[in-house]
Residue, then its C-alpha position, 0 to 999 in steps of 0.5 A: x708906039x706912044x712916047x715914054x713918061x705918061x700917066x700910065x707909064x711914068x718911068x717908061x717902063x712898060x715901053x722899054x719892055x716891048x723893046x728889049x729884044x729876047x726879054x723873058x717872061x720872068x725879067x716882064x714880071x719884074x719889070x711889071x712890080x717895078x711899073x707897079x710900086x711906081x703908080x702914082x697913089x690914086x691912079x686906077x691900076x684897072x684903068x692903067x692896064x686896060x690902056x697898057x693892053x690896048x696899046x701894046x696888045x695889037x702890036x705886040x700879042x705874042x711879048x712875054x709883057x702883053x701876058x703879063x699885062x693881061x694877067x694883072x687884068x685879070x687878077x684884078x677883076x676876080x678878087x681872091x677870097x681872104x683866108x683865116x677863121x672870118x671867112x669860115x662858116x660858122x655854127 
């Protein structure tokens, strides 16, 4: 597994995660807002997810962090319709 700290990981939490013996998928959750907030501003989460995934996936596909990281792909690839009266037909 790749070294802590990268561009991607800058507090190695994501690399932590897969080490944590027993972790739920509720604790890989947190940990993934946490990896989130800490994104420096102007990175692409998109582009951080997919290199997340192709390292850790392979290795690790059945970890509670691989569906949370495969998760946050694909919440980022379907954007979600915004509710309230502008996105409401009109006569």
């Amino acid at each position: 597994m790749p070294k802590t700290g990268d561009r991607f990981d800058p507090k190695g939490l994501i690399f932590e995660s897969y080490r944590i013996e027993g972790i739920t998928l509720q604790e890989c959750r947190t940990i993934f807002l946490d990896w989130a907030l800490s994104l420096p501003i102007g990175l692409d989460q998109r582009e951080a997810l997919s290199d997340l995934i192709s390292r850790y996936g392979p290795e690790a596909p059945d970890h509670p962090m691989t569906d949370v990281i495969r998760d946050g792909l694909s919440a980022t690839a379907t954007p979600k319709r915004r509710g309230g009266w502008r996105s409401r037909d009109r006569n």
